[in-house]
N, C-alpha and C positions, 0 to 999 in steps of 0.2 A: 442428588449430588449436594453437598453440603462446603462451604466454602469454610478456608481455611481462618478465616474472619469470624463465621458464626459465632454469635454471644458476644458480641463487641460491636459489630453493627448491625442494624439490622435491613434487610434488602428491601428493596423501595417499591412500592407498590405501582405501575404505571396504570392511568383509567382511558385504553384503548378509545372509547367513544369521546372521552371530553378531547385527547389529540385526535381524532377523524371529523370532528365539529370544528377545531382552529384550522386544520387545513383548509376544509372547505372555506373555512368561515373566521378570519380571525377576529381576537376580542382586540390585539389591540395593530396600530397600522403598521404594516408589513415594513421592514427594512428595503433599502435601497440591493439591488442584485450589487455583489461583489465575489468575484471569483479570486480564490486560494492558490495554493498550491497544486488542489484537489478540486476546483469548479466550486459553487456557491451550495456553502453550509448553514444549517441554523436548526437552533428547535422549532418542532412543529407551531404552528402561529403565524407571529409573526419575523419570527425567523427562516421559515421557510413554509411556503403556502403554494395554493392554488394557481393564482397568480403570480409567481413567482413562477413556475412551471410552463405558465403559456408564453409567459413574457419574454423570458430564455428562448424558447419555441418557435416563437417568431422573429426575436432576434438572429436565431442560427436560420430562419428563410428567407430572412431580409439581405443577409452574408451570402448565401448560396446564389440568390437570384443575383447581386453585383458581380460572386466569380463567377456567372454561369456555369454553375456545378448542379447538375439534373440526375444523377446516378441515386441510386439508392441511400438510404439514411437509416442506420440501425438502431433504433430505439428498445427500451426496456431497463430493466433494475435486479437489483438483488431481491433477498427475501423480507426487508425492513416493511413496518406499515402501512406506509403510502407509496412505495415505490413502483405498486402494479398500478395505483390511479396514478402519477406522474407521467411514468410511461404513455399511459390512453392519454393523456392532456397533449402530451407533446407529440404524441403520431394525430392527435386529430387538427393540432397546430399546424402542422407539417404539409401534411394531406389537403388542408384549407386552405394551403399556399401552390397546390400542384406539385408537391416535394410528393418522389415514392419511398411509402417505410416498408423497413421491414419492423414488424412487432412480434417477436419469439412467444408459445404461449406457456414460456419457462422462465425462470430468473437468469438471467444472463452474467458468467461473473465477468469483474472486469478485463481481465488479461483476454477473454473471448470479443469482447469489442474488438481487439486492435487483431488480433489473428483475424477476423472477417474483414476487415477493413485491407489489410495487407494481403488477404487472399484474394483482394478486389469482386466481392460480392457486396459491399455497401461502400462508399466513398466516403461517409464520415459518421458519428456516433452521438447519442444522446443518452447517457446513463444517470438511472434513477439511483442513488448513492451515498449515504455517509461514511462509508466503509467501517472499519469498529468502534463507531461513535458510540456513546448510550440510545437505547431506544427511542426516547424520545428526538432524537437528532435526522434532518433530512437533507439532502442533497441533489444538486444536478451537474454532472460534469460533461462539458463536450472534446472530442477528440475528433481532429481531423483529417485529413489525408494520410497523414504520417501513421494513423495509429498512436500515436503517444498523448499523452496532456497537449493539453496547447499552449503554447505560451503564451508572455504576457502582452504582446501587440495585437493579437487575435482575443484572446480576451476581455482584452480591456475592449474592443471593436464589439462584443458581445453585450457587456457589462452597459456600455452607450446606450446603444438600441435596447436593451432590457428596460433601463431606465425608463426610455420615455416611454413604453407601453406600460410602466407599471404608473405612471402618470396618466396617462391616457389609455385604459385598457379597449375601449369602444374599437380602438383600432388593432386588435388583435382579430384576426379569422379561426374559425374553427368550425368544423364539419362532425357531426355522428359518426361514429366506428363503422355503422353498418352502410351507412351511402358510400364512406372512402372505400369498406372493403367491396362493396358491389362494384364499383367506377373502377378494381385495380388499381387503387393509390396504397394500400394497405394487404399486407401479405405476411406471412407465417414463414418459416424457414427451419429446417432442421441444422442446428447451429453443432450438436453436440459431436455426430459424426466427423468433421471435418478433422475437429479439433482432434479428436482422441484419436483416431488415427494417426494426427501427424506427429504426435507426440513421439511416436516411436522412431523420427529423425535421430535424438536426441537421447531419446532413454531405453536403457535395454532391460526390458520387462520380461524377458525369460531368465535374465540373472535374478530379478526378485522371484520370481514364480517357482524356482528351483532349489533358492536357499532356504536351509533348513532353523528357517527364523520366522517369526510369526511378527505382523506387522498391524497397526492398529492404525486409522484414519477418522476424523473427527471434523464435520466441514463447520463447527460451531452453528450451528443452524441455519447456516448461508447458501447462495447459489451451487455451489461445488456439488453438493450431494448428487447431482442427477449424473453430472462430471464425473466424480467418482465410482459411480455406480456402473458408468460404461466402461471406464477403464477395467476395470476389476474382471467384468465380464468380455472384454474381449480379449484380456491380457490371460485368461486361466488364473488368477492371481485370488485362489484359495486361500494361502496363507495371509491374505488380506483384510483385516476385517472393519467395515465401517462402524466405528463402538455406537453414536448417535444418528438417527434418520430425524431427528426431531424436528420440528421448523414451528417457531411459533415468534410471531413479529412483536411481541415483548419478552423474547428471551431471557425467558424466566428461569428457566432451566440451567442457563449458565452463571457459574460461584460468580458473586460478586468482588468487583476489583478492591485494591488497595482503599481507594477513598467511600464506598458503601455505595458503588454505583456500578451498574448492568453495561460492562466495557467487554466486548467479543475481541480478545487483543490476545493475540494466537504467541506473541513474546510474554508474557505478563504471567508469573506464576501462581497467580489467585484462579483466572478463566482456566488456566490451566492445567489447576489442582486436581481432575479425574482422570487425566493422562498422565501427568507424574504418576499417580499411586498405579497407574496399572503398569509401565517399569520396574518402580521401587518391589511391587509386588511381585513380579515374576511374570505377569499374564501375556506381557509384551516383549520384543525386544529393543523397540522402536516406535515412538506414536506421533504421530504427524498429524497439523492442522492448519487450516487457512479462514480468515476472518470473512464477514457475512458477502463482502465482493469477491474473494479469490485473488487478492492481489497482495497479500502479507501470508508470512509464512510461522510456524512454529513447530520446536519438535524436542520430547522428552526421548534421553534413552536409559537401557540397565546404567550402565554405568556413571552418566552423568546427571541423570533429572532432568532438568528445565535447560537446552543450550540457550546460550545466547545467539544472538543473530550475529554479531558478531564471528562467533567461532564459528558458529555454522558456515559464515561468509566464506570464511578462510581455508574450509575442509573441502568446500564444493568448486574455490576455484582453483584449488592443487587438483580436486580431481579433471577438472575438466582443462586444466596446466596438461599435466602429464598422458591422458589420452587423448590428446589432440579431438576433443569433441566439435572443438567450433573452428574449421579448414577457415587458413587465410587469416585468422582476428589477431592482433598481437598486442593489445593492451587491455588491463586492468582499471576498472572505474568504480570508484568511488565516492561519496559524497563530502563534505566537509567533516562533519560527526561519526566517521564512520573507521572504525580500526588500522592504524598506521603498519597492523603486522600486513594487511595485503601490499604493502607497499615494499615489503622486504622480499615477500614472495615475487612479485613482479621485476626486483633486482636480480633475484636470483635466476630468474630464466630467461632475461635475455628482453622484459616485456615493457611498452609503455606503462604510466601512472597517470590516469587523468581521475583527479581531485575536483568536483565541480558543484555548486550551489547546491542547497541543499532544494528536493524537488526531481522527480524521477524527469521529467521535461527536458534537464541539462543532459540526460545520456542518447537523446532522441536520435541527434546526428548521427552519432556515433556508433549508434547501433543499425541505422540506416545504413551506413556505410562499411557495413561489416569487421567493424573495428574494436568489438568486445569479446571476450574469452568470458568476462565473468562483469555486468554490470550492478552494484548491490548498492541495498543502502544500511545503517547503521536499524532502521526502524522495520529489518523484516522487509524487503522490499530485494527481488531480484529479478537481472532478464540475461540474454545473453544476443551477440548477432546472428542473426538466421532465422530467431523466432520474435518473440512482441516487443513492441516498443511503449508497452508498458509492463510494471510489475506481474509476475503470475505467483501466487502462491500453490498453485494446483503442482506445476511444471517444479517448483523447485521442493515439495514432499515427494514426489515421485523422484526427483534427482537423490536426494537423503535416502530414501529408501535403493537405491539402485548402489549406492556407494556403501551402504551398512550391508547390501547382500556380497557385495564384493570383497570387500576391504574391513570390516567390522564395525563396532562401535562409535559412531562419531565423536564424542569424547575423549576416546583413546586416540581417534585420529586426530584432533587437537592439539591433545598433548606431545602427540611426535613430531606437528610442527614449531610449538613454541622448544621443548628441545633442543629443534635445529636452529630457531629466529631467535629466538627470547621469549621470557613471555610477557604480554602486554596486562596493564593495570589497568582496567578502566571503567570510570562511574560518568552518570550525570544527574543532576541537583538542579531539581525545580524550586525558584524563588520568589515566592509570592512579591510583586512586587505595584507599582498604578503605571495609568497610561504616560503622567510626566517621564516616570525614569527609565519606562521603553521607549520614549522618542527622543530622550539622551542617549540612550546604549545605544540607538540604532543610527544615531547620526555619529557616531564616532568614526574616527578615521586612523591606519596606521599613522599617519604622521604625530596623531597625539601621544602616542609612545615612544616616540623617536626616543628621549632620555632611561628608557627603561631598558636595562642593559642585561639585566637577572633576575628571574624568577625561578623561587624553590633551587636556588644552589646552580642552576644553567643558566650557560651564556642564550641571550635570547637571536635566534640568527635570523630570522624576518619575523613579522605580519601582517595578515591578509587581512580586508575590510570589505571585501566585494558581498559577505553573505553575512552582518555580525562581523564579529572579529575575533579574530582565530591569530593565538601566538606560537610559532614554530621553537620548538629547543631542542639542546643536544641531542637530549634521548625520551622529549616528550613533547606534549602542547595540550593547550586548553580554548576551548573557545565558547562565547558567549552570545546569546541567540536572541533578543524577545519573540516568545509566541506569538503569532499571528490571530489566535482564536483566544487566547486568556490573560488575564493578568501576573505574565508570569516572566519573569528570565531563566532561560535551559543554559547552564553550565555545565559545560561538556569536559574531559579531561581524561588523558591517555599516558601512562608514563612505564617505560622498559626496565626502571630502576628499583621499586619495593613498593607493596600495598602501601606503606605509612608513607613513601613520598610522593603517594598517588594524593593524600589527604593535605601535605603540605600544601600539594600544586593548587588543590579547588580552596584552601587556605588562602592562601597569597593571590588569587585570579580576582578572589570575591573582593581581597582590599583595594587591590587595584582599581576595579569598580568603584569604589567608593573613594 
């Protein structure tokens, strides 16, 4: 597969052994554990280590034992380099502390964490994870009771106690794989069954298995493949074809992104460039992908190429609007950065609009309490009430594919809702910037706008400072983010009115800034 970049830049070579020696062994001293949006990220080293894994480890046994939470603990990772040794670190952590794992002897994705967890066969989760980070990037994130992310008071309670064992490792416990499995601290589980059966809650796989359309699946060389491979086979779904089985922990295999680096990012039309062409081409009618955890989604089709998440957002919660899919839910969720037509949608039938931080965390409740039709985020990121409380990418290509075998081309189904809404303009513009002028932008406050009256020609009728600051107008808004991982400011910007006053608005947002 050849990326749409070749001869411009050239892909980067990763040296699997020199990152399996900094895990073990880093050269230089490991960072302090800080959890994200997404639990604690970094490159292999001392970004993310050995250490780093036990300390976490024992943090989430030092948490258990104060709630007196004794149930099972599901541990495991996607298909990235260190994520099956992470895993063993943190079940033999666990195990060491009298905690019982389970340890799957598969990659587990993530939206499967929280379905186990909610099926109450483990009571909370430890995921080996950077989800479509570059290969050299590792991860641990924990989910709790709820199934969803955890938030940031449990977290940060993590974050504490990691700390001082990564100061004092002496006091970390830890037991052999084969004493914990001998003792019954450590157990195996068939995870795959559950799931794919229940899927069929939700999705009606005899309307793919019937339509006379041929479908293409792409797990980018992540956990989902075993996922999809049962689907396939228990749904009859011939017309199904998984294009890649490939799995190699420097995903070499997939086109390199925009900047000349190895990014599994199932939105991104560079990783994405062998499912476009097989649309563009004829081969497909439809081709769907989920990034190396299963918890982002992506999908080219005939008619449209590369969706946006975006529009895909919009296509799946009219569908899931209008067939009453999820009994009982009556509002629509969304994130800050994430397209203002679902909010017209939501007008229109009668539904709530909850707007909330950006971080799938914020829909947790919400979806606990069976209060979602459709919860998405702007970044490929979807769930709904009745099933996980966190993102699944597996659930929402299966959803795409059940709406194209019904209803046709997701594209053209787009285009008949802007039609009826409008249609929305919308970019965002990453700005290289330093850490002074992200702890300016992030200390901002509405009140510091209070004098700004118009921007880009609109009266400006509120803004929000709870997440970044996001400006509300007549018939648009822009909002501005520092990244939590780079050197960077995300300016975001949405407007009902014309591409060129889509460029006014990131225009005028960026002087404002300054």
């Amino acid at each position: 597969m050849i990326s749409p970049l070749a001869g411009t830049l050239t892909k980067e070579k990763i040296d699997v052994k020199k990152l399996q020696n900094e895990f073990w062994s880093p050269s230089a001293t490991p960072v302090p554990v800080k959890f994200g949006t997404s639990g604690h990220r970094g490159q292999l080293g001392a970004g993310f280590c050995a250490l780093h894994a036990k300390a976490i480890a024992q943090a989430v046994a030092r948490l258990h034992r104060e709630q007196h939470l004794t149930a099972p603990i599901l541990v495991g990772g996607d298909t990235r380099l260190m994520s099956r040794a992470t895993a063993e670190l943190c079940a033999q952590v666990l195990a060491a502390n009298g905690l019982p794992v389970i340890l799957p002897d598969i990659p587990v994705p993530t939206p499967v964490f929280s379905f186990e967890i909610l099926s109450g066969r483990a009571c909370a989760s430890l995921n080996g994870t950077a989800s479509h980070n570059p290969p050299q990037d590792m991860g641990l994130k924990y989910n709790p009771s709820h199934g969803g992310p955890a938030d940031s008071t449990l977290t940060g309670q993590i974050e504490k106690y990691a700390n001082e064992y990564m100061a004092n490792p002496a006091q970390i416990k830890t037991m052999p794989l084969e004493q914990a499995r001998a003792q019954g601290l450590i157990e195996n589980a068939d995870i795959i069954t559950p799931y794919v059966t229940a899927l069929s809650k939700y999705i009606d796989f005899e309307k793919i298995a019937q339509a006379p359309l041929q479908f293409a699946v792409h797990p980018l060389g992540g956990a989902s493949l075993a996922f999809y491979q049962a689907i396939i086979k228990k749904y009859g779904l011939n017309n199904v074809d998984i294009v890649s089985t490939e799995q190699d922990p420097t995903f070499y295999f997939i086109p390199i992104d925009h900047d000349g680096k190895i990014r599994m990012d199932p939105s991104s039309q560079y990783p994405m460039s062998p499912l476009i062409k097989y649309v563009q081409n004829g081969d497909y009618h439809f081709a769907g992908a989920s990034d190396p955890d299963a918890d982002r989604f992506g999908c080219a089709t005939a008619q449209g190429g590369l969706i946006s998440p975006n529009h895909a957002l919009c296509v799946m919660a009219d569908y899931l609007i209008r067939h009453h899919k999820v009994k009982g839910a009556n509002t629509l969720g969304r994130t800050l950065g994430t397209t203002a037509l679902l909010d017209r949608l939501a007008a229109q039938h009668q539904l709530g609009l909850d707007e909330v931080n950006v971080g799938f965390k914020y829909f947790v409740e919400g979806l606990r309490a069976g209060k979602y039709v459709l919860a998405g985020e702007e970044s490929a990121g979807m769930s709904l009430s009745g099933w996980t409380t966190e993102k699944d990418g597996i659930f929402a290509v299966c959803l795409l594919m059940e709406i194209t075998a019904a209803e046709g081309d997701v594209a053209a189904l787009y285009n008949k809702l802007t039609a009826q809404y409008g249609t929305p303009y919308y970019t965002r513009v990453d700005i290289p910037t330093d850490d002074a002028t992200k702890a300016r932008v992030k200390a901002l406050k509405a009140a510091d706008f209070a004098a700004v009256k118009e921007v880009a020609g609109e009266k400006v009728l509120r803004v929000r400072d709870t997440d970044g600051l996001k400006v509300y107008l007549e018939n648009s808004w822009f909002l501005v983010r520092p990244s939590g991982t780079e050197n960077i400011l995300k300016v975001y910007g949405e407007t009902f009115v014309s591409k060129a006053h889509l460029q006014t608005l990131i225009d005028e947002a960026q002087k404002l800034l300054n």
